[in-house]
C-alpha positions in Angstrom: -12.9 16.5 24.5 -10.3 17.3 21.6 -6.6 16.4 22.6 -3.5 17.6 21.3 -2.2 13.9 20.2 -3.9 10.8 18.9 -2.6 7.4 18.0 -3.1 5.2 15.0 -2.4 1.3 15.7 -0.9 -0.3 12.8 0.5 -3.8 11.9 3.7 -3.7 10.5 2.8 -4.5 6.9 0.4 -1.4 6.2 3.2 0.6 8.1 5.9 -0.4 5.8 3.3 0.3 3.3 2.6 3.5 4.0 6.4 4.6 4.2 5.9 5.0 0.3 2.8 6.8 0.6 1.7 10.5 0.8 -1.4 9.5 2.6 -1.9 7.1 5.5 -3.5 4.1 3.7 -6.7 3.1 5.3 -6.7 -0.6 7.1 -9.9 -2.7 6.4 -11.9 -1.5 8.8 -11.5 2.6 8.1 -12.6 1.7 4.7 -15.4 -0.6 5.7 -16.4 2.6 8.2 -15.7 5.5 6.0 -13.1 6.9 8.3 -10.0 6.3 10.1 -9.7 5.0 13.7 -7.5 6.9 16.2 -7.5 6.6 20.0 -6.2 8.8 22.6 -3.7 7.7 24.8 -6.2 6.8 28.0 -7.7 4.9 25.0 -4.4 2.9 23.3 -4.6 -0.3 25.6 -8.4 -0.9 25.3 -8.2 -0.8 21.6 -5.4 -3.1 21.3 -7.0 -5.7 23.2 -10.8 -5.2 22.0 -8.9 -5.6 18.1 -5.6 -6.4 18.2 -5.2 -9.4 20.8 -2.7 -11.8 20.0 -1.1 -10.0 17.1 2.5 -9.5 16.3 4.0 -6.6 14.2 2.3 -3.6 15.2 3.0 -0.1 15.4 1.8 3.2 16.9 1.6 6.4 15.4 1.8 9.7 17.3 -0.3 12.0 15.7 -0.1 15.8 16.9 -3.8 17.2 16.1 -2.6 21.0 16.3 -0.2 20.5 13.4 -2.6 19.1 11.0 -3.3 21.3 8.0 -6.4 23.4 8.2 -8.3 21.1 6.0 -7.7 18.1 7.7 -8.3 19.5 11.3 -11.6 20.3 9.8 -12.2 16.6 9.0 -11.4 15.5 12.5 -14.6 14.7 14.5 -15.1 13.5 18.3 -18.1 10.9 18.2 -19.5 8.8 20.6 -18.8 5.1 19.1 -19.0 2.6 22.1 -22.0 1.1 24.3 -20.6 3.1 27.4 -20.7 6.4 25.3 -17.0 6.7 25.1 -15.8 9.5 22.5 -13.0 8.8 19.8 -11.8 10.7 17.2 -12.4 9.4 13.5 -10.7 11.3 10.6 -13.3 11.8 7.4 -10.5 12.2 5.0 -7.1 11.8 3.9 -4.0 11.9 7.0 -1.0 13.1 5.1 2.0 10.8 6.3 4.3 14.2 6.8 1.8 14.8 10.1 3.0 11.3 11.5 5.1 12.1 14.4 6.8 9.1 16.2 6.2 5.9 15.7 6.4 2.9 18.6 7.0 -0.5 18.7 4.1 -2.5 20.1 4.9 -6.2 22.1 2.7 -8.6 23.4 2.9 -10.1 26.8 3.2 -13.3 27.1 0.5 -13.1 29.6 -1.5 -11.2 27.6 -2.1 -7.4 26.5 0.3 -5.8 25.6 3.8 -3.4 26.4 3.7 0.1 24.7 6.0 3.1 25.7 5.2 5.8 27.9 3.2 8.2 26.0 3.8 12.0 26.5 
């Protein structure tokens, strides 16, 4: 079920954060895990609103899983994490920031969820 790009969701203050870092820093919940959280694009708008309703400030990261180094490809897994069986990738290591590709503005709706671009 591997896809070519994944998305981290970010609020803006581990973003700016990680602008002086080599690695992506890990939110709360990657280090209370072990891992770091990515979706795939059919899976950006249920994560936002299953974790990230009614926040401000948040990002997306395009991630491009064929230009990872070797190393950190090999730390990529596909598991099975939700009641319906749904597969998302978790990284088990270190996401250097150089393999962040575009980043995207996420707004609320003021009727709820939220507005992201379109996604290649």
């Amino acid at each position: 079920m591997a896809e070519k790009v994944i998305y981290k969701i970010v609020p803006m203050d581990d973003w700016q954060q990680s602008l002086s870092q080599e690695t992506l820093p890990l939110s709360e919940i990657d280090q209370k895990d072990g891992f770091i959280h990515f979706s795939t694009k059919a899976q950006v708008h249920k994560t936002l609103n299953k974790f990230f309703d009614g926040q401000t400030g948040l990002f997306l990261l395009e991630i491009d899983t064929e230009a990872l180094p070797a190393e950190t490809t090999a730390q990529l897994k596909w598991e099975k994490n939700t009641p319906e069986g749904d597969t998302y990738p978790h990284l088990y290591g270190d996401l250097p920031m150089q393999n962040v590709g575009n980043v995207y503005p996420i707004y609320p709706l003021p009727e709820g969820g939220f507005d992201i671009p379109e996604l290649d």
